[in-house]
SEZAZA-357798 format. One record per residue (C-alpha): x, y, z negated; residue number from 1; residue in three letters. Coordinates in Angstrom, 3 decimals. Layout:
# SEZAZA-357798
X|Y|Z|NUM|ALA
...
# end
This chain:
# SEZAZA-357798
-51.053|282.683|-116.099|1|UNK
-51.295|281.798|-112.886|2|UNK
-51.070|278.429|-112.800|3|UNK
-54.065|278.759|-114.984|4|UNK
-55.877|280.762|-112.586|5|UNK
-54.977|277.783|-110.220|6|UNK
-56.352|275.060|-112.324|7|UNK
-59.482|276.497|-112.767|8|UNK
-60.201|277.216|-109.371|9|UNK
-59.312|273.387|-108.329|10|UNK
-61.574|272.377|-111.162|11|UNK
-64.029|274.965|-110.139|12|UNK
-64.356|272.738|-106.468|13|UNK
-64.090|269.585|-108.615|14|UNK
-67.369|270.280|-110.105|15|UNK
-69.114|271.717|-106.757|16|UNK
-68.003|268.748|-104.805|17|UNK
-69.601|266.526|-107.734|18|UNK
-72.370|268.553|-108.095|19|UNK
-73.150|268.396|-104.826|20|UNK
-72.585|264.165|-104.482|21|UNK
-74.999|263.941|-107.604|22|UNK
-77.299|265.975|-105.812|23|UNK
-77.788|263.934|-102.764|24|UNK
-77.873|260.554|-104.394|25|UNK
-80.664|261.901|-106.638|26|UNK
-82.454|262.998|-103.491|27|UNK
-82.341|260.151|-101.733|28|UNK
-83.471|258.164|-105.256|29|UNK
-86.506|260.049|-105.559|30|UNK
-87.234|259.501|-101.695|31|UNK
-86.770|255.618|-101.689|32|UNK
-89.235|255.608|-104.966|33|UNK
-91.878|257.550|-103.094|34|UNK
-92.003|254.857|-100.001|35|UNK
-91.628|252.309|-102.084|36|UNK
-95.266|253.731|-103.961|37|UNK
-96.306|254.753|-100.524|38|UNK
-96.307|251.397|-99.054|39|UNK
-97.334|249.353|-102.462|40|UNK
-100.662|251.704|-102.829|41|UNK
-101.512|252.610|-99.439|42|UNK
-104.097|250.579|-97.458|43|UNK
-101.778|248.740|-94.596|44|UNK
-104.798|249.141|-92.102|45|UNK
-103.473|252.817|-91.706|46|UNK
-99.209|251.536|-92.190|47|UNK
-97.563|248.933|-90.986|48|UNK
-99.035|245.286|-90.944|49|UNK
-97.031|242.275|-91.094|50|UNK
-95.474|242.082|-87.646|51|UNK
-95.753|245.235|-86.988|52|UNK
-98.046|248.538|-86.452|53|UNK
-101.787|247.942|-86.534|54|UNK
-103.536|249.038|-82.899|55|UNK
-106.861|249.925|-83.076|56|UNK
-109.501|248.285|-80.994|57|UNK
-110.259|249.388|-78.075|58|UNK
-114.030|250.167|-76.916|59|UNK
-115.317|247.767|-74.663|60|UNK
-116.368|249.435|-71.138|61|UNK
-120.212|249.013|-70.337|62|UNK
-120.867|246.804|-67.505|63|UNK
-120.733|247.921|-63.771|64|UNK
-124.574|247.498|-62.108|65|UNK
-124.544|244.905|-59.622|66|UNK
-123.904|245.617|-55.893|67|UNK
-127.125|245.035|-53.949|68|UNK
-126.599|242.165|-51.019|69|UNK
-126.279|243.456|-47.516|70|UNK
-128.829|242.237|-45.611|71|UNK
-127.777|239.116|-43.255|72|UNK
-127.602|239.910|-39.517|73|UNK
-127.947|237.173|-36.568|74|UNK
-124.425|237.144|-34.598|75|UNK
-124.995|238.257|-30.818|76|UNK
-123.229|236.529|-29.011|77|UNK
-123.375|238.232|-25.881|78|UNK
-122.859|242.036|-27.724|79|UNK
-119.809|240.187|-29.410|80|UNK
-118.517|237.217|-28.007|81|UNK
-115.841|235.563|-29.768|82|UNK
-112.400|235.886|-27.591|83|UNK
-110.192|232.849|-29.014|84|UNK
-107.151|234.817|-26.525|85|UNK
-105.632|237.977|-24.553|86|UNK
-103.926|240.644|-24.815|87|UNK
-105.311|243.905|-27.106|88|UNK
-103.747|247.205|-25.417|89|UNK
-102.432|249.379|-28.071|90|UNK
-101.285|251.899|-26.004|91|UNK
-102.457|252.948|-22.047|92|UNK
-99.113|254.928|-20.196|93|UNK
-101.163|258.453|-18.612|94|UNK
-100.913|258.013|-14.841|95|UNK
-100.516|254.194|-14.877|96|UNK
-102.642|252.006|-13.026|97|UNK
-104.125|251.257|-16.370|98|UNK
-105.187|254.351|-16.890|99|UNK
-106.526|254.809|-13.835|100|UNK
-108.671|251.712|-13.860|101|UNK
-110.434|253.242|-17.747|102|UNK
-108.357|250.848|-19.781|103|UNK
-108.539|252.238|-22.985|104|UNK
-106.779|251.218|-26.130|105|UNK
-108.468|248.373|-28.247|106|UNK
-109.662|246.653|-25.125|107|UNK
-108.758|243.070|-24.562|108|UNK
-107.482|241.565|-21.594|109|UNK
-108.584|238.169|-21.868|110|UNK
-107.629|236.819|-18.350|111|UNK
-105.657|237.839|-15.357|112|UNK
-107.225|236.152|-11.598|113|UNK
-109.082|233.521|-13.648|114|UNK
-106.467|232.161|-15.719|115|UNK
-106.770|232.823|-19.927|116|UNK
-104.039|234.602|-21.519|117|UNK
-102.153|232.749|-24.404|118|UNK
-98.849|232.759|-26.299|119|UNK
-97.720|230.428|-23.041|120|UNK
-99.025|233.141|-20.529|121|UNK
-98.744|236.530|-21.639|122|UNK
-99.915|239.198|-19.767|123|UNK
-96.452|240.518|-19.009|124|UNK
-95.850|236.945|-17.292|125|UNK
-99.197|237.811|-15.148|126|UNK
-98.073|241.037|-14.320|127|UNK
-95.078|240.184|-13.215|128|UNK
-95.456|237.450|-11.403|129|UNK
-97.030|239.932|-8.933|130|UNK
-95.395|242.623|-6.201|131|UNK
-95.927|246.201|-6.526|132|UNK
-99.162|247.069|-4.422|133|UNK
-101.032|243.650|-5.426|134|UNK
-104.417|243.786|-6.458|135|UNK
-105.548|241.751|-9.989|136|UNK
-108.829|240.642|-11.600|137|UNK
-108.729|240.905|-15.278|138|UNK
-111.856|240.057|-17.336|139|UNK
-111.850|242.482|-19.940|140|UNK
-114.196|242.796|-23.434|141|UNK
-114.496|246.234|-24.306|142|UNK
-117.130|248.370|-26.702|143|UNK
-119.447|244.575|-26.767|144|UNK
-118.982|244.593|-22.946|145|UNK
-117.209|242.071|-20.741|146|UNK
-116.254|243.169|-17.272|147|UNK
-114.320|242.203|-14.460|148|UNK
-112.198|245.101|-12.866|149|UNK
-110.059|245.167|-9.869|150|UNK
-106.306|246.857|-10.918|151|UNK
-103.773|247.460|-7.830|152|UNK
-100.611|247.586|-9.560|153|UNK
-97.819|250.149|-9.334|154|UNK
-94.283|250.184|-9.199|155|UNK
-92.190|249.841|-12.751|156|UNK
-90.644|253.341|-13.407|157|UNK
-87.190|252.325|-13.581|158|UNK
-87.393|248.910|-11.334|159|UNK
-89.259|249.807|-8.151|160|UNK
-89.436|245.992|-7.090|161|UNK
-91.222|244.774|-10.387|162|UNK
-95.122|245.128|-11.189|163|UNK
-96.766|247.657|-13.524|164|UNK
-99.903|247.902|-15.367|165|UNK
-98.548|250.814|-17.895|166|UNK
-100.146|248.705|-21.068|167|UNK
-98.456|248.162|-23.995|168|UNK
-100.286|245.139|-25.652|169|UNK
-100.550|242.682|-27.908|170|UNK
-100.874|239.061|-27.784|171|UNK
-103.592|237.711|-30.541|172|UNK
-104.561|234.066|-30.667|173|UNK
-107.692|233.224|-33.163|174|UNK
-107.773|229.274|-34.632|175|UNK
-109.255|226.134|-32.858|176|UNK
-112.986|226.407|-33.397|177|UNK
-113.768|229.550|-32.038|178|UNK
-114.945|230.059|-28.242|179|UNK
-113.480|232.179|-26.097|180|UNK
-116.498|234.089|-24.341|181|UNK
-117.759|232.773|-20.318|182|UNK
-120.529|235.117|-18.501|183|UNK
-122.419|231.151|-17.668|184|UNK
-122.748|230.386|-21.368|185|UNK
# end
């Protein structure tokens, strides 16, 4: 009797198991019919197109108003001369002979004793060409302005022999074509 008991129980799982199987592929049937009468009677505008999903267009953005032209002003030479040369200070050292001339930073040294600064003579070159105690002419352009100062150089903080100004610059060169600025012209 108990190896009836047995049987039925392992056919009792039998029929679960197969239940269960029968089950599932009938569910998955009825799901593959559905998208099949989904996709056949539904308007592909809204599905899936031929190479892919349809995007819908996208509004075009009204038109920006034009900008209104600037009016045209006459270049002044003399307010703004054009420097083809020198040497723009970035940066003025407090308590250098720089500062105590009224260098400030975004003025341009455009010669040293008459000669023009270039890439071939650099202010550094100028400077240092000179003794501590020596007194320089640069013509500099600053705020529209050009000006000739008088700068007695000091002594290098950590070479007492070389030249200071207490700038730190830097060279700018514009192309052939432009005029560097003269007080006669």
């Amino acid at each position: 009797m108990a190896e009836k008991a047995s049987n039925k129980r392992t056919w009792v799982w039998i029929v679960v198991v197969a239940a269960v199987a029968l089950a599932m592929i009938f569910v998955c049937c009825v799901a593959a019919v559905a998208g099949l009468a989904v996709y056949k009677y539904v308007d592909r505008d809204y599905t899936y197109g031929q190479y892919g999903r349809t995007i819908p267009e996208i509004p075009q953005r009204p038109e920006l108003p034009a900008l209104p032209e600037l009016p045209k002003r006459d270049w002044d030479e003399r307010a703004f001369p054009r420097i083809q040369a020198g040497a723009i200070l970035t940066e003025i050292i407090e308590d250098s002979p720089a500062d105590d001339a009224g260098l400030l930073p975004g003025d341009v040294i455009v010669a040293v004793d008459g000669r023009d600064l270039t890439d071939d003579y650099t202010l550094y070159e100028a400077v240092t060409r000179m003794n501590p105690g020596d007194v320089i002419e640069a013509d500099i352009w600053s705020h529209g302005r050009t000006e000739s100062l008088q700068i007695v150089l000091g002594r290098h903080p950590e070479d007492f022999s070389v030249a200071w100004l207490g700038v730190y610059f830097r060279m700018m060169n514009v192309p052939d074509g432009m005029h560097r600025f003269r007080d006669s012209d």
